[in-house]
mmCIF file of the N, C-alpha and C atoms, coordinates in Angstrom:
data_MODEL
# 
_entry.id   MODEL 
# 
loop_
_atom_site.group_PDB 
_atom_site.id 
_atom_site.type_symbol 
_atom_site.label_atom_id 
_atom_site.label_alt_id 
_atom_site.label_comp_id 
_atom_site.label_asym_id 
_atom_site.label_entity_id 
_atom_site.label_seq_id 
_atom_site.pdbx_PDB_ins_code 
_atom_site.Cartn_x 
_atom_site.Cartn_y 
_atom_site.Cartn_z 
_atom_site.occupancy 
_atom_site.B_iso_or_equiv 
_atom_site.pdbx_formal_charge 
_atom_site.auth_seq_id 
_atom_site.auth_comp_id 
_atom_site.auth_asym_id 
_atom_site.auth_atom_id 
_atom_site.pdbx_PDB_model_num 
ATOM 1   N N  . UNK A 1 1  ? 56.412 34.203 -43.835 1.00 0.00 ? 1  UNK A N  1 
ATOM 2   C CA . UNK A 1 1  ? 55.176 33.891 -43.136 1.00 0.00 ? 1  UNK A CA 1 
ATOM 3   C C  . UNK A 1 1  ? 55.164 32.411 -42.755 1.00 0.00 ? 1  UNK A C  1 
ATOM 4   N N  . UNK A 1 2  ? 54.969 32.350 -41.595 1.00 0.00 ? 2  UNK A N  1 
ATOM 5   C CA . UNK A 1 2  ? 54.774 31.253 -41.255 1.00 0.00 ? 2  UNK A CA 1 
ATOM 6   C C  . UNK A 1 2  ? 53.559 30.050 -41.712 1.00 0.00 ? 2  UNK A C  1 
ATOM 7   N N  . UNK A 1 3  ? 53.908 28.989 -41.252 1.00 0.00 ? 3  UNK A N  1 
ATOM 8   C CA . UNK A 1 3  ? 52.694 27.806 -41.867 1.00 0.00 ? 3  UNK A CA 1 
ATOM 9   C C  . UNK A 1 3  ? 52.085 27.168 -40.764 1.00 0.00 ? 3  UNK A C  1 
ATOM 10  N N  . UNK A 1 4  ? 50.791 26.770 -40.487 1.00 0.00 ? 4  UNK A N  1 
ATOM 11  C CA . UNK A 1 4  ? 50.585 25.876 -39.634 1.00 0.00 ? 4  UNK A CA 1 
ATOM 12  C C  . UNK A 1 4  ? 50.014 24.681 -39.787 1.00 0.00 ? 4  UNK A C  1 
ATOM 13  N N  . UNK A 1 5  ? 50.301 23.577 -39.336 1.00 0.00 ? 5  UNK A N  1 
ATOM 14  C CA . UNK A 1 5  ? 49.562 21.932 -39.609 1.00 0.00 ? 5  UNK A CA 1 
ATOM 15  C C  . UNK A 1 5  ? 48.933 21.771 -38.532 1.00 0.00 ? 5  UNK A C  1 
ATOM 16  N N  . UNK A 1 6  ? 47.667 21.496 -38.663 1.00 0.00 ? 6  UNK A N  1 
ATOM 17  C CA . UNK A 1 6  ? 47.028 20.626 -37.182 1.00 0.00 ? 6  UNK A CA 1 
ATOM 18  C C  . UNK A 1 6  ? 46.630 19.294 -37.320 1.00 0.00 ? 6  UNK A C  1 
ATOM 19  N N  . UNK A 1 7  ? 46.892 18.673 -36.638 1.00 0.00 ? 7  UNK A N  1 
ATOM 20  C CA . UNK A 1 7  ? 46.511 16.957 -36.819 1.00 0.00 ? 7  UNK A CA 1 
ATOM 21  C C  . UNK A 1 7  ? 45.796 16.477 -35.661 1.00 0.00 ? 7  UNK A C  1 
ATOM 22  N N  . UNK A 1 8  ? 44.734 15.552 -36.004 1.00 0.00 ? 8  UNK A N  1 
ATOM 23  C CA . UNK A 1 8  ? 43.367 15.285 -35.005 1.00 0.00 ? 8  UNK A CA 1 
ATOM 24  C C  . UNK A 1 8  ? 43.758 13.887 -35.245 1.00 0.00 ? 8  UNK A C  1 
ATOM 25  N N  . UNK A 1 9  ? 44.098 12.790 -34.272 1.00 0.00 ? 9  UNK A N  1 
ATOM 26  C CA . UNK A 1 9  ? 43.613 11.366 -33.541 1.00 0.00 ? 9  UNK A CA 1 
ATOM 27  C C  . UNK A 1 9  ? 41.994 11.383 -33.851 1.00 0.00 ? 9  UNK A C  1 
ATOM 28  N N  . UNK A 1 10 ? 40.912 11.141 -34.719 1.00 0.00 ? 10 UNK A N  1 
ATOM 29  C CA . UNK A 1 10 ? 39.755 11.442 -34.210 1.00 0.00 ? 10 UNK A CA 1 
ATOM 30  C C  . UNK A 1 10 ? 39.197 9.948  -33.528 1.00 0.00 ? 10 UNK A C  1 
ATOM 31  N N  . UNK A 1 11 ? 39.761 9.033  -33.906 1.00 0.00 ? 11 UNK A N  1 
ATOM 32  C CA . UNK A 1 11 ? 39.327 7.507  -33.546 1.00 0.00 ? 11 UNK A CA 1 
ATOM 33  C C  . UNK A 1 11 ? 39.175 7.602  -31.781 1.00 0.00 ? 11 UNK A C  1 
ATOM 34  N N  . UNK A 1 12 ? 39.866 8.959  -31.458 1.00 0.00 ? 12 UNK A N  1 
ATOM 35  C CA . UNK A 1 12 ? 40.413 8.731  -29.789 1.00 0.00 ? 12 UNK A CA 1 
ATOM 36  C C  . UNK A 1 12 ? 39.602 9.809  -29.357 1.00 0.00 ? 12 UNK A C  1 
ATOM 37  N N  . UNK A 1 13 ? 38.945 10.464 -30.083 1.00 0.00 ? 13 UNK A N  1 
ATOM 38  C CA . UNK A 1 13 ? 37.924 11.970 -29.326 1.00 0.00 ? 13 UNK A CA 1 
ATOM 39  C C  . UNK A 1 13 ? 37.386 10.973 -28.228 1.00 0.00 ? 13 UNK A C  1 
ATOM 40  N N  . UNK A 1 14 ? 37.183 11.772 -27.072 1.00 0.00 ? 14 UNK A N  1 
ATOM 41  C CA . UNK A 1 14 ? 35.708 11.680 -26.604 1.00 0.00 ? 14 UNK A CA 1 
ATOM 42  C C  . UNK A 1 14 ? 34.947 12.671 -26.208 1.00 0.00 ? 14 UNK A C  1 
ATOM 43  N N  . UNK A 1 15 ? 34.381 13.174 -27.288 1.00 0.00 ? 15 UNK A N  1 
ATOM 44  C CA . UNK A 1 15 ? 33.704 14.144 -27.367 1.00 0.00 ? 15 UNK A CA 1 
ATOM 45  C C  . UNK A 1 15 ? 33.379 15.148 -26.510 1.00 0.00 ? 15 UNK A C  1 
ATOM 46  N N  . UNK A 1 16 ? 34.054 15.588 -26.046 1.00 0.00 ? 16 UNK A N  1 
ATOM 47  C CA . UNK A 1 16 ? 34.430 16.541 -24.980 1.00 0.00 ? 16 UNK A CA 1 
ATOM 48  C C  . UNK A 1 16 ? 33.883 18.067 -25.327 1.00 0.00 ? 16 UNK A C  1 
ATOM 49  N N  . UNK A 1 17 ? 33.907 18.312 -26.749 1.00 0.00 ? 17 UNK A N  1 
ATOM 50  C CA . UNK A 1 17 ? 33.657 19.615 -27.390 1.00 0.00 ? 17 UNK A CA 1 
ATOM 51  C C  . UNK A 1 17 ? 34.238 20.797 -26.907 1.00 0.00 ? 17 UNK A C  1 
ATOM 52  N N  . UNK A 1 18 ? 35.754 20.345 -26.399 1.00 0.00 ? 18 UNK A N  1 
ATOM 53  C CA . UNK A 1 18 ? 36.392 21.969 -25.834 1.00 0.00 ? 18 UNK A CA 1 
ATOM 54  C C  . UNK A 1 18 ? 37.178 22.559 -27.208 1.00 0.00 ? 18 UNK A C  1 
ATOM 55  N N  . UNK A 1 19 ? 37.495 21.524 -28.422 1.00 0.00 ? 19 UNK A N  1 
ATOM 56  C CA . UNK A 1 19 ? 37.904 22.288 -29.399 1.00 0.00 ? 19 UNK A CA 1 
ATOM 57  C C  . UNK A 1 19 ? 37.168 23.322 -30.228 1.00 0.00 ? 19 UNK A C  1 
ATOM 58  N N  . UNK A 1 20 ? 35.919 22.772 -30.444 1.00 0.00 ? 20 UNK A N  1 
ATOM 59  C CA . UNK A 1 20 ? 34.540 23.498 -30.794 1.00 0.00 ? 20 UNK A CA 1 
ATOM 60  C C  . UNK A 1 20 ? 34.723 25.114 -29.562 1.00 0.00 ? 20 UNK A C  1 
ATOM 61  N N  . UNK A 1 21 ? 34.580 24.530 -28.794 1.00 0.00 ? 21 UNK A N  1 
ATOM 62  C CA . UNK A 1 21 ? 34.599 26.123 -27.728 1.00 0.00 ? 21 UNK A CA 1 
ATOM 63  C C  . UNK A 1 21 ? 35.562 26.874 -28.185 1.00 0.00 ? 21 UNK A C  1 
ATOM 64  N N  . UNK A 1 22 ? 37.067 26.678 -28.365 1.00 0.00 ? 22 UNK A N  1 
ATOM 65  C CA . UNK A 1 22 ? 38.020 27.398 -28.718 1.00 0.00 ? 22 UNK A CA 1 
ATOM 66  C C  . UNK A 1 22 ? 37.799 27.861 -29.868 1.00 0.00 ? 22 UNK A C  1 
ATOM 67  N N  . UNK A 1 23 ? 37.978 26.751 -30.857 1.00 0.00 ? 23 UNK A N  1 
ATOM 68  C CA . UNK A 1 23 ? 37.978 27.438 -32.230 1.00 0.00 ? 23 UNK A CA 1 
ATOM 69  C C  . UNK A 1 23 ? 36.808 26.599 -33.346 1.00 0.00 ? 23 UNK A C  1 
ATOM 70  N N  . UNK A 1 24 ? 36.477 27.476 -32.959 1.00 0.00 ? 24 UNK A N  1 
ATOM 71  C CA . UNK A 1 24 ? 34.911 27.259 -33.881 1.00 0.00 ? 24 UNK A CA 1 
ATOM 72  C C  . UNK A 1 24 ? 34.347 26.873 -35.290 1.00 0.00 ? 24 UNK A C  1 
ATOM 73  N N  . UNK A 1 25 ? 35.740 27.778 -35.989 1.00 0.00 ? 25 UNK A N  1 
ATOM 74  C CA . UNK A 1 25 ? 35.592 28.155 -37.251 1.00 0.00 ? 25 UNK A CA 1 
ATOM 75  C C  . UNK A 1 25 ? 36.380 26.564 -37.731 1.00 0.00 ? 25 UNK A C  1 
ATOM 76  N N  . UNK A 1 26 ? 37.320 25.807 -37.115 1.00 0.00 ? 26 UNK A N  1 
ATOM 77  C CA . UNK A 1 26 ? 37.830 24.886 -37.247 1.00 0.00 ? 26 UNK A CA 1 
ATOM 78  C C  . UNK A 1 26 ? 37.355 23.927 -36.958 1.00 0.00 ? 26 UNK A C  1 
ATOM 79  N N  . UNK A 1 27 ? 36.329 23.681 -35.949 1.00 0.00 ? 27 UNK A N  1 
ATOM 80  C CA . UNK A 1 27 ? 36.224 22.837 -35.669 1.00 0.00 ? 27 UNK A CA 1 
ATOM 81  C C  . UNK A 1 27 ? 34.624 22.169 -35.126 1.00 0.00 ? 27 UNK A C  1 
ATOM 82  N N  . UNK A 1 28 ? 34.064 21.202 -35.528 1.00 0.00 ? 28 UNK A N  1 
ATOM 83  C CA . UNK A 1 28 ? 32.540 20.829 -35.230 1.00 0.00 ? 28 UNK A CA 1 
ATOM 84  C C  . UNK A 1 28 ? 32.220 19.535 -34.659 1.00 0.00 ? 28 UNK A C  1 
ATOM 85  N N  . UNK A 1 29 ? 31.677 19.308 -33.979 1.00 0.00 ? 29 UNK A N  1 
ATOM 86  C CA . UNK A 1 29 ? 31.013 18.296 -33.456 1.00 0.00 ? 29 UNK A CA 1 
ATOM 87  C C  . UNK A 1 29 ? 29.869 17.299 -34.409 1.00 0.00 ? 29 UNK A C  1 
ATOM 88  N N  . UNK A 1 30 ? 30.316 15.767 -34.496 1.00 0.00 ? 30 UNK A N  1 
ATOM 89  C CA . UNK A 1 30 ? 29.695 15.050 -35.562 1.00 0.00 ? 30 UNK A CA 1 
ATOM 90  C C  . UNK A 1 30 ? 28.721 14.518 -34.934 1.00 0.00 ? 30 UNK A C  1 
ATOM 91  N N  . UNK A 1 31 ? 27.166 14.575 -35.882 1.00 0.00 ? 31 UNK A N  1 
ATOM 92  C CA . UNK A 1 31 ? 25.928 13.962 -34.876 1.00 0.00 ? 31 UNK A CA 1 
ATOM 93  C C  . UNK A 1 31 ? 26.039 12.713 -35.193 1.00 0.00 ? 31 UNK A C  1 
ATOM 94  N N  . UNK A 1 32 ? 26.696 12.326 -36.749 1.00 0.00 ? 32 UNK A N  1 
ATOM 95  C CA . UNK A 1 32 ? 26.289 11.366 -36.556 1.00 0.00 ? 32 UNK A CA 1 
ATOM 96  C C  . UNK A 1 32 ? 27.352 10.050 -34.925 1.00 0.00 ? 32 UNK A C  1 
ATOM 97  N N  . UNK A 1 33 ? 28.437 10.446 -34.913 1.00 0.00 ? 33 UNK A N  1 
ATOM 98  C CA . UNK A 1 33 ? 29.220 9.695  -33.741 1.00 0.00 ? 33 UNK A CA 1 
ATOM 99  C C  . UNK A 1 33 ? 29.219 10.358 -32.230 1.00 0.00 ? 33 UNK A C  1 
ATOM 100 N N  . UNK A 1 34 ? 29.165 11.792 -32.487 1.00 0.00 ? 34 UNK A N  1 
ATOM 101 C CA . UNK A 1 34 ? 29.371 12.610 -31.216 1.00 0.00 ? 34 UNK A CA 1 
ATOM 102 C C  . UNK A 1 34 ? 30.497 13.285 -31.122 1.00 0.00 ? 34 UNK A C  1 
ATOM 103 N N  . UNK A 1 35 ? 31.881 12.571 -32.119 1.00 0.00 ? 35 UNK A N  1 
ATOM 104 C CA . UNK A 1 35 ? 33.190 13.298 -32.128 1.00 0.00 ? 35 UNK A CA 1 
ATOM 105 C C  . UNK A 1 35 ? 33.056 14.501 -32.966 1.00 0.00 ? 35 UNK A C  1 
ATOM 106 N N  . UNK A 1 36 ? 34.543 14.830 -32.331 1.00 0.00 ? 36 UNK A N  1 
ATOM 107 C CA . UNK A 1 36 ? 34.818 16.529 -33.114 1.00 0.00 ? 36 UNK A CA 1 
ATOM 108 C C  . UNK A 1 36 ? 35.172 16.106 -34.244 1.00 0.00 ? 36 UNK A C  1 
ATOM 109 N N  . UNK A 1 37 ? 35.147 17.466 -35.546 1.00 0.00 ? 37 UNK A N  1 
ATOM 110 C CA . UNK A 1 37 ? 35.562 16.684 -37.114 1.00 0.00 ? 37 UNK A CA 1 
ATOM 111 C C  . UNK A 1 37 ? 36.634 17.729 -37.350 1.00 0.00 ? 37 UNK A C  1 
ATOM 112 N N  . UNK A 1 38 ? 37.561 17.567 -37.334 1.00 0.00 ? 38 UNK A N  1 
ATOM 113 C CA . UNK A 1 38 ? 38.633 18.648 -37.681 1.00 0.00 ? 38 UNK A CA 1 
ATOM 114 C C  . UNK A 1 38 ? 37.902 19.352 -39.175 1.00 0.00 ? 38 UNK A C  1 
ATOM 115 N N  . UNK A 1 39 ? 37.439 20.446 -39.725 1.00 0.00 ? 39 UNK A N  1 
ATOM 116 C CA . UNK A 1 39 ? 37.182 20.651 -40.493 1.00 0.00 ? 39 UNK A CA 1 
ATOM 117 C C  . UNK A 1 39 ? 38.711 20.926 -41.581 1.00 0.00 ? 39 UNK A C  1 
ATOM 118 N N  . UNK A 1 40 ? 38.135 20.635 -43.131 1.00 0.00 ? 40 UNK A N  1 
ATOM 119 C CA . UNK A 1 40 ? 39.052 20.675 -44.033 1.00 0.00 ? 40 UNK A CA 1 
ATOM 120 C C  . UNK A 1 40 ? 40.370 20.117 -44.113 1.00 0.00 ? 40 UNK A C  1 
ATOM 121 N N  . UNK A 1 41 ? 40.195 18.588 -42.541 1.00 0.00 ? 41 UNK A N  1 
ATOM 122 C CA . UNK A 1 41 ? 41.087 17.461 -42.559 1.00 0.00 ? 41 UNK A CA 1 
ATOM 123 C C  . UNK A 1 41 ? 40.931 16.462 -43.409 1.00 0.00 ? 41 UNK A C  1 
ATOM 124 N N  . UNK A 1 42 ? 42.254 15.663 -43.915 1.00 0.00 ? 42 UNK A N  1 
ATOM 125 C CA . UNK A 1 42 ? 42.414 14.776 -44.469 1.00 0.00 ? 42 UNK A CA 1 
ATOM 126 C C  . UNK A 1 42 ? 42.926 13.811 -44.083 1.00 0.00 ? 42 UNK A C  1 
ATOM 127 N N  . UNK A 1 43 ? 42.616 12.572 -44.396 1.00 0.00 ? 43 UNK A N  1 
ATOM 128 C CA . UNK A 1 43 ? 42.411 11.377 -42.958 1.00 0.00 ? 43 UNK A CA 1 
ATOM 129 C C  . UNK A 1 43 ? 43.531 10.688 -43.604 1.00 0.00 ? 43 UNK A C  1 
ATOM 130 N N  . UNK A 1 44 ? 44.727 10.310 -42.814 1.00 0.00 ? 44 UNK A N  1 
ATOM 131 C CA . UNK A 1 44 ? 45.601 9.106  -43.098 1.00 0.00 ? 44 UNK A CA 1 
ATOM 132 C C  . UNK A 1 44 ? 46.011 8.312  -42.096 1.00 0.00 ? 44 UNK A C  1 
ATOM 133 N N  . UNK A 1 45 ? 45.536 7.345  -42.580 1.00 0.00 ? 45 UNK A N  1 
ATOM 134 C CA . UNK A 1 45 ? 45.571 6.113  -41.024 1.00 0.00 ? 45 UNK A CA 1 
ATOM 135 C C  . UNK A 1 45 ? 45.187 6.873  -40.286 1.00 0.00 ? 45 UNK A C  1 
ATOM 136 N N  . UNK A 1 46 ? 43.950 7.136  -40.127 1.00 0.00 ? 46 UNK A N  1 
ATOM 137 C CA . UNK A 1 46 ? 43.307 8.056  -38.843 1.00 0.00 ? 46 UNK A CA 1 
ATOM 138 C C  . UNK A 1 46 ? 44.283 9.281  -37.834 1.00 0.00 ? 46 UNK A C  1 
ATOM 139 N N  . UNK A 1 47 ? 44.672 9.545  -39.047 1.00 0.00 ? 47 UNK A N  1 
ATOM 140 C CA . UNK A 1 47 ? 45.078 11.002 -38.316 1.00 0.00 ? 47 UNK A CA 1 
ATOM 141 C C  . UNK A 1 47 ? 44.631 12.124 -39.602 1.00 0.00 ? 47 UNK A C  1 
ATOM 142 N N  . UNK A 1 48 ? 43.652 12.797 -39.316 1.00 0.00 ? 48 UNK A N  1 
ATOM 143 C CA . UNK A 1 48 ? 43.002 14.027 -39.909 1.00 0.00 ? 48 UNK A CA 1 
ATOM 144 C C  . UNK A 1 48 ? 44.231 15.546 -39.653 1.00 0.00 ? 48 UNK A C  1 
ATOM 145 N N  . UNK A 1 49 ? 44.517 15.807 -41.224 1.00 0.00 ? 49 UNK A N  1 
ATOM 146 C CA . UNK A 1 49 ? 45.372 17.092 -40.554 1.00 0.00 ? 49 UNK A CA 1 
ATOM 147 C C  . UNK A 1 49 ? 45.155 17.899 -42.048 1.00 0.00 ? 49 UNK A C  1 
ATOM 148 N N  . UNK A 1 50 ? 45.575 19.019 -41.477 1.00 0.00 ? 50 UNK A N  1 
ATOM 149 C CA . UNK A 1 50 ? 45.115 20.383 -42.569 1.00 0.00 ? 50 UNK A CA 1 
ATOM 150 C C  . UNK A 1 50 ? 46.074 21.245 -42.323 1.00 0.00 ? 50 UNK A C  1 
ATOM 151 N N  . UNK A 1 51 ? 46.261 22.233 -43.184 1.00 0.00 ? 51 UNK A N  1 
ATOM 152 C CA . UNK A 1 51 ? 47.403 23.642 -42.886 1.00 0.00 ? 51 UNK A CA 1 
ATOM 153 C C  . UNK A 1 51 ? 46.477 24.582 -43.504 1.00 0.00 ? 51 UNK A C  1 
ATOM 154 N N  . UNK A 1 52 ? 46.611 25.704 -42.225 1.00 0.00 ? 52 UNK A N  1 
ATOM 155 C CA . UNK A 1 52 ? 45.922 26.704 -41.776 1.00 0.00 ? 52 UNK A CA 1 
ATOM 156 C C  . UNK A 1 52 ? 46.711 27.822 -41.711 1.00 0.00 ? 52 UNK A C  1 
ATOM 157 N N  . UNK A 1 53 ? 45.781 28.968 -41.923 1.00 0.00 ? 53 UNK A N  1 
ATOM 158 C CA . UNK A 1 53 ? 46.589 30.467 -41.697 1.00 0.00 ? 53 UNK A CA 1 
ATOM 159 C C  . UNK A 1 53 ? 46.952 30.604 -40.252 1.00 0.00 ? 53 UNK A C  1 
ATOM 160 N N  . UNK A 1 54 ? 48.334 31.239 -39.981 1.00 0.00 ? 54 UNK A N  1 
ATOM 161 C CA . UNK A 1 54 ? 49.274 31.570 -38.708 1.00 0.00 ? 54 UNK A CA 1 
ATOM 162 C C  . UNK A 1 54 ? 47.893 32.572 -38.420 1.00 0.00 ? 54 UNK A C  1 
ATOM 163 N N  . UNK A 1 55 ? 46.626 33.287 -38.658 1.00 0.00 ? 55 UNK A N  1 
ATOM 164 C CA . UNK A 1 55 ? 46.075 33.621 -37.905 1.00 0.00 ? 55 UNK A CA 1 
ATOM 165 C C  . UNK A 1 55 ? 44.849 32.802 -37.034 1.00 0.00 ? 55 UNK A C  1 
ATOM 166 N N  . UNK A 1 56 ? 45.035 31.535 -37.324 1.00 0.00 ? 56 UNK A N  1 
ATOM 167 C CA . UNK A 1 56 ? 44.099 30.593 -36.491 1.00 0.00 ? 56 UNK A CA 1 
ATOM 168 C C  . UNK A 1 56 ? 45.107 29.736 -35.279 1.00 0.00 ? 56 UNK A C  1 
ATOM 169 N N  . UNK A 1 57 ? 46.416 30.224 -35.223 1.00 0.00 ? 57 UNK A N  1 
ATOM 170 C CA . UNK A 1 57 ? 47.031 29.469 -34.829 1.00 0.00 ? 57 UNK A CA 1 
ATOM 171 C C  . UNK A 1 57 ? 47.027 29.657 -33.184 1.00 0.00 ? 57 UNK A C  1 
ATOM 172 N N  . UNK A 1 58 ? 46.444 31.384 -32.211 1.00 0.00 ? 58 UNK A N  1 
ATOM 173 C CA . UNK A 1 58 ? 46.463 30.883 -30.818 1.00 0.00 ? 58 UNK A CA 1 
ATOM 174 C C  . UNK A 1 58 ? 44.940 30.172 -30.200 1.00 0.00 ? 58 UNK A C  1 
ATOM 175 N N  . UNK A 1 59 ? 43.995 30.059 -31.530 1.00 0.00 ? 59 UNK A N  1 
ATOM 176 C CA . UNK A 1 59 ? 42.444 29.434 -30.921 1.00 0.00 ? 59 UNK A CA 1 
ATOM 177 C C  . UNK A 1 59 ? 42.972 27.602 -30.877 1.00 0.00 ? 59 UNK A C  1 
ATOM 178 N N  . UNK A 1 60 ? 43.627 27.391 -31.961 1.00 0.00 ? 60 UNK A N  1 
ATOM 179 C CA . UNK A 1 60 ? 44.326 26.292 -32.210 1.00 0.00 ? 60 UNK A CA 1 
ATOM 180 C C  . UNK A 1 60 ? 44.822 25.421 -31.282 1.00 0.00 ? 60 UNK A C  1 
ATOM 181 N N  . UNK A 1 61 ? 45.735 26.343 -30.447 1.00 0.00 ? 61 UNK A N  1 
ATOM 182 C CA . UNK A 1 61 ? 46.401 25.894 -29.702 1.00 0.00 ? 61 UNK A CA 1 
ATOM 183 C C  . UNK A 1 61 ? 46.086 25.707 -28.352 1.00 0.00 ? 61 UNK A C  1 
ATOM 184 N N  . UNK A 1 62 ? 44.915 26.739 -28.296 1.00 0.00 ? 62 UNK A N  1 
ATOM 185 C CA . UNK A 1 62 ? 44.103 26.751 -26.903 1.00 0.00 ? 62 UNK A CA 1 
ATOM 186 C C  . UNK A 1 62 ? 43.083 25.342 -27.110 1.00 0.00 ? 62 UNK A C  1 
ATOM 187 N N  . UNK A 1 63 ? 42.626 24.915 -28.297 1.00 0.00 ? 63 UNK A N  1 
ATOM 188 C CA . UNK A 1 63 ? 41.836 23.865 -28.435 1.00 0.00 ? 63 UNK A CA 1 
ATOM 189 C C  . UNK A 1 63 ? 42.853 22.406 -27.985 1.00 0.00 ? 63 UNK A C  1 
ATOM 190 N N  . UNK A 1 64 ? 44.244 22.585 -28.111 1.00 0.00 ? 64 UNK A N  1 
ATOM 191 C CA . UNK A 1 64 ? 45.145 20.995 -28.425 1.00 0.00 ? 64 UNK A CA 1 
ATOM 192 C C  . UNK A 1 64 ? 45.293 21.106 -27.134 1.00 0.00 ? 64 UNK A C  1 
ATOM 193 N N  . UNK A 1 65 ? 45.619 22.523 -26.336 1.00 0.00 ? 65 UNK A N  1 
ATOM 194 C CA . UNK A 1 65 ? 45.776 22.350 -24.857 1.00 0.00 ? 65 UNK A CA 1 
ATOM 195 C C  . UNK A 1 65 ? 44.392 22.040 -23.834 1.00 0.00 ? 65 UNK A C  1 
ATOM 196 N N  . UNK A 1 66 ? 43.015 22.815 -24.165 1.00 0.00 ? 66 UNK A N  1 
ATOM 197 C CA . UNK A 1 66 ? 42.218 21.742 -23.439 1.00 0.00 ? 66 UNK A CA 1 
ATOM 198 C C  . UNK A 1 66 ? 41.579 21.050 -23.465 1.00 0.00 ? 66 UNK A C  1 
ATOM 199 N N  . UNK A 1 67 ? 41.864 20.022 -24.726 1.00 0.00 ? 67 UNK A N  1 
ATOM 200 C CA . UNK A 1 67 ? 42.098 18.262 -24.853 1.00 0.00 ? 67 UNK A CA 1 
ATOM 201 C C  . UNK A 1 67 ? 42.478 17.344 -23.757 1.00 0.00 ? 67 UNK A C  1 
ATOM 202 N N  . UNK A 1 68 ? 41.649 16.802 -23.389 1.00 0.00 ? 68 UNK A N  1 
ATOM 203 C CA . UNK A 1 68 ? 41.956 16.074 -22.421 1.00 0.00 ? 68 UNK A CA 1 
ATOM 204 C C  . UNK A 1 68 ? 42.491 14.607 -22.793 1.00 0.00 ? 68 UNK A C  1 
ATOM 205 N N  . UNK A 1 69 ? 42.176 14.261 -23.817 1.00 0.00 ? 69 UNK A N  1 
ATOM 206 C CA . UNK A 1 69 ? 42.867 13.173 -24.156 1.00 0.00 ? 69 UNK A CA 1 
ATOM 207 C C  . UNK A 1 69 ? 44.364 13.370 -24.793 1.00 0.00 ? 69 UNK A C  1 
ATOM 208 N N  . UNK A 1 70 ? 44.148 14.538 -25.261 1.00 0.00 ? 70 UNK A N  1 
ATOM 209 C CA . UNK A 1 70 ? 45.787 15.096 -26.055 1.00 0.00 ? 70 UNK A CA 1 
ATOM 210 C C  . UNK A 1 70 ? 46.009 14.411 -27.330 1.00 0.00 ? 70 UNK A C  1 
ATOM 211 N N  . UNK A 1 71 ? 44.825 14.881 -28.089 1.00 0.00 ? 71 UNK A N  1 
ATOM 212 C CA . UNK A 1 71 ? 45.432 14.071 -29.612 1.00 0.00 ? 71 UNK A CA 1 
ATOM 213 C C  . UNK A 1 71 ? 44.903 15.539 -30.839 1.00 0.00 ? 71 UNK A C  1 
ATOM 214 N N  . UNK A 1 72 ? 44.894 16.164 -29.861 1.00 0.00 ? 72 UNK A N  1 
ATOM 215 C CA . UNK A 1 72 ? 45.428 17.407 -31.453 1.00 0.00 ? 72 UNK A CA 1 
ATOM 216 C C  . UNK A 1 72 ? 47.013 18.301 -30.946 1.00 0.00 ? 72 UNK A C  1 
ATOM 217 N N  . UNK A 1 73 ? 47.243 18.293 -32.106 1.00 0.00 ? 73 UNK A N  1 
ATOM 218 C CA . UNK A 1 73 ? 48.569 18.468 -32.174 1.00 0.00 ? 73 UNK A CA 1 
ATOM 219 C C  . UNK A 1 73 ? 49.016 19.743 -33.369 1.00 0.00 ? 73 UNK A C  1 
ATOM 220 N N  . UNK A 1 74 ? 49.287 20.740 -33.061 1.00 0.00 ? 74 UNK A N  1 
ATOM 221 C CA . UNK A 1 74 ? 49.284 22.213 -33.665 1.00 0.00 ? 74 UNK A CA 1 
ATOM 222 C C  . UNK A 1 74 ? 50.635 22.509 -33.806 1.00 0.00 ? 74 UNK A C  1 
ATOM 223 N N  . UNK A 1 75 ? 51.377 22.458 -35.076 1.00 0.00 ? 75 UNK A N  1 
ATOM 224 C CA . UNK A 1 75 ? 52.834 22.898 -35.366 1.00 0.00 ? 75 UNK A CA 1 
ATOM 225 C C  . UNK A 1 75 ? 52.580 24.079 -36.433 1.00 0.00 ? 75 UNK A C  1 
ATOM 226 N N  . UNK A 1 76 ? 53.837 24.748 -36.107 1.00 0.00 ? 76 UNK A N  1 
ATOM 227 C CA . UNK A 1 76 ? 54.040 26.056 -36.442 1.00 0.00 ? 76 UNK A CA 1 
ATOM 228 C C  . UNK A 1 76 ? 55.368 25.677 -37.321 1.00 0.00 ? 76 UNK A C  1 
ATOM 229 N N  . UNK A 1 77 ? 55.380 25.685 -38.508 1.00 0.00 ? 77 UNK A N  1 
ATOM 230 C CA . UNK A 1 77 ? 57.106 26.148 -39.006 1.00 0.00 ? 77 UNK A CA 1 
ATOM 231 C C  . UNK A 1 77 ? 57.075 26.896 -40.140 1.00 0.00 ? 77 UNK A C  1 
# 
C-alpha cells in the first residue's frame, strides 16, 4: 500500500480557497489570516506536511494542481 506526504508553503497562500473546494476534509481556511491550514500539518521552516491515506490522494492532487501559486506539493511512494 502505498503512502502519501503533502506539504503546504503556507507563508505563500493567497488565499485563494481552491484547496478547501477540492478537498475539504484536508483542508480549511484560517480566519484568523485568511490562509488555507493544511489540516494535521506539521510546520518545519514553514513548510506544513502530513501523510495521508492513498484514498485522499486524487482530491489532493486536484487541490496542488489548482493552486495558483503552486506551493502544495502531493507525493505518492
Amino acid at each position: 500500500m502505498s503512502k502519501i506526504t503533502i506539504t503546504h508553503q503556507r507563508n505563500k497562500c493567497i488565499g485563494c480557497n481552491y484547496c478547501v473546494e477540492f478537498a475539504p476534509d484536508r483542508w480549511v481556511m484560517s480566519k484568523r489570516d485568511g490562509k488555507a491550514t493544511l489540516v494535521g500539518g506539521v510546520n518545519k521552516k514553514g513548510f506544513y506536511t502530513t501523510k495521508v491515506s492513498p484514498i485522499e490522494l486524487d482530491e489532493n492532487v486536484k487541490a496542488a494542481e489548482a493552486c495558483p501559486v503552486k506551493i502544495i506539493k502531493v507525493k505518492e511512494f
